[in-house]
Every structure is written in structure tokens, then in C-alpha cells.
C-alpha positions as CSV (number, residue, x, y, z in Angstrom):
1,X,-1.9,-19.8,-12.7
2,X,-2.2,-21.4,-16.0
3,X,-0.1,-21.5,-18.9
4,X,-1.0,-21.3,-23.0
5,X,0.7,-22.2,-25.8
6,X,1.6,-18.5,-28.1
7,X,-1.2,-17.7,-29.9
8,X,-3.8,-20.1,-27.9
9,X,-7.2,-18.9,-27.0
10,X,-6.9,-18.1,-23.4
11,X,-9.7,-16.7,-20.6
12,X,-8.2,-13.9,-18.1
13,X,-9.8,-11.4,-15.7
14,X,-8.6,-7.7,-16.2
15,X,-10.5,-6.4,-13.1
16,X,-10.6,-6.9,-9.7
17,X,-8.6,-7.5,-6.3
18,X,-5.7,-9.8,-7.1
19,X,-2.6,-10.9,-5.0
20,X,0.2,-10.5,-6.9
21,X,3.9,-11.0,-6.7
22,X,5.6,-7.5,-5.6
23,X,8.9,-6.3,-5.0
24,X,9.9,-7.2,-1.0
25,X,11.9,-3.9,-0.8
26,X,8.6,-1.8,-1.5
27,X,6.3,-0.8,1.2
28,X,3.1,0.0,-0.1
29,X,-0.1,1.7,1.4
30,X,-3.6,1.8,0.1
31,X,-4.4,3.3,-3.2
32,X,-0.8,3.9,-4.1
33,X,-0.3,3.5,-8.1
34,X,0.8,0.0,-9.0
35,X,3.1,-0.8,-12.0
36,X,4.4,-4.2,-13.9
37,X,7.9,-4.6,-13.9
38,X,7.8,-7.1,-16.9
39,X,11.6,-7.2,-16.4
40,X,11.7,-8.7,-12.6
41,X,8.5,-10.1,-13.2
42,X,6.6,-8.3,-10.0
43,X,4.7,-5.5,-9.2
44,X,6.3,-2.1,-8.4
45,X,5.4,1.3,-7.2
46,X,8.6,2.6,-9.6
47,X,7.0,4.7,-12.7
48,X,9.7,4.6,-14.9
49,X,9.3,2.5,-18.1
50,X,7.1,-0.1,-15.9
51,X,3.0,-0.4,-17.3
52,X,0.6,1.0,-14.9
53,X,-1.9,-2.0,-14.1
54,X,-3.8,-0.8,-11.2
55,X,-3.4,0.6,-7.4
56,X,-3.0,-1.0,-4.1
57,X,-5.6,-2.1,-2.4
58,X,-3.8,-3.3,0.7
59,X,-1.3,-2.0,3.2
60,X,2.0,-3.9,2.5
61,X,5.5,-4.0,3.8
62,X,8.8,-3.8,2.8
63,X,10.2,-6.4,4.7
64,X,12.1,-9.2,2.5
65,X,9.4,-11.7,3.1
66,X,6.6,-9.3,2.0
67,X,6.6,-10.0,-1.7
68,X,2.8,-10.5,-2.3
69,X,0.8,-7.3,-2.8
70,X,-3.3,-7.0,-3.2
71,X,-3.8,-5.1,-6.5
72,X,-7.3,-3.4,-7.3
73,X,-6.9,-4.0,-11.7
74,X,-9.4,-2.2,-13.7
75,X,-9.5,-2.2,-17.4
76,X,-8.7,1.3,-17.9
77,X,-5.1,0.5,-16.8
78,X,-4.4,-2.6,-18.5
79,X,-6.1,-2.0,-21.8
């Protein structure tokens, strides 16, 4: 994790298997859809107004400790 300053020329990856910070109150299984909740700053499984950025690619609990999910990210979801 890096950060830029606004407007700085910065490299990302926009595909592949990423761990990513998730909501601990979600249980998640494999190739469920995966959204950005820009708002709590985590992944979610909740539609609503949330971006769609990929699907699980892991089995995850929901257990308050389980806050990191593995995300499959492919361009056609983040572009």
C-alpha cells in the first residue's frame, strides 16, 4: 500500500487475486459478487449503491476477526 499525491502518476494492478479488507459481519463463499463500499472503506457482498469490483475467490467467515477477503478483480468490473 502506497500513497500519491492528487493528480500524481501512479502504477496499480486492476486484475488478479487480491486480499482485501472486507466487512467481518459478511460470510462469503467462492465466486460470490464482490462490491466496494467506498463509504466503510471495505469490501461487501451488499449491492446497493456499492461499485462491483470483482468476486470471491475464497471461502470467508463472518466471524469479527475475519475482515480480509481474497478478491478475483478483473477489468471488466473496475473499468
Amino acid at each position: 500500500v502506497n500513497t500519491a499525491v492528487s493528480g500524481a502518476a501512479v502504477e496499480i494492478a486492476t486484475r488478479g487475486v487480491f486480499d482485501l479488507t472486507k466487512a467481518g459481519s459478511q460470510a462469503w463463499t467462492v465466486g460470490v459478487r464482490v462490491y466496494w463500499d467506498d463509504t466503510a472503506k471495505a469490501c461487501t457482498t451488499t449491492a446497493s449503491t456499492n461499485k462491483l469490483i470483482g468476486v470471491a475467490a475464497a471461502a470467508v467467515g463472518s466471524g469479527a476477526g475475519e475482515t480480509t477477503g481474497r478478491v478475483f478483480l478483473t477489468a471488466a468490473f473496475t473499468i
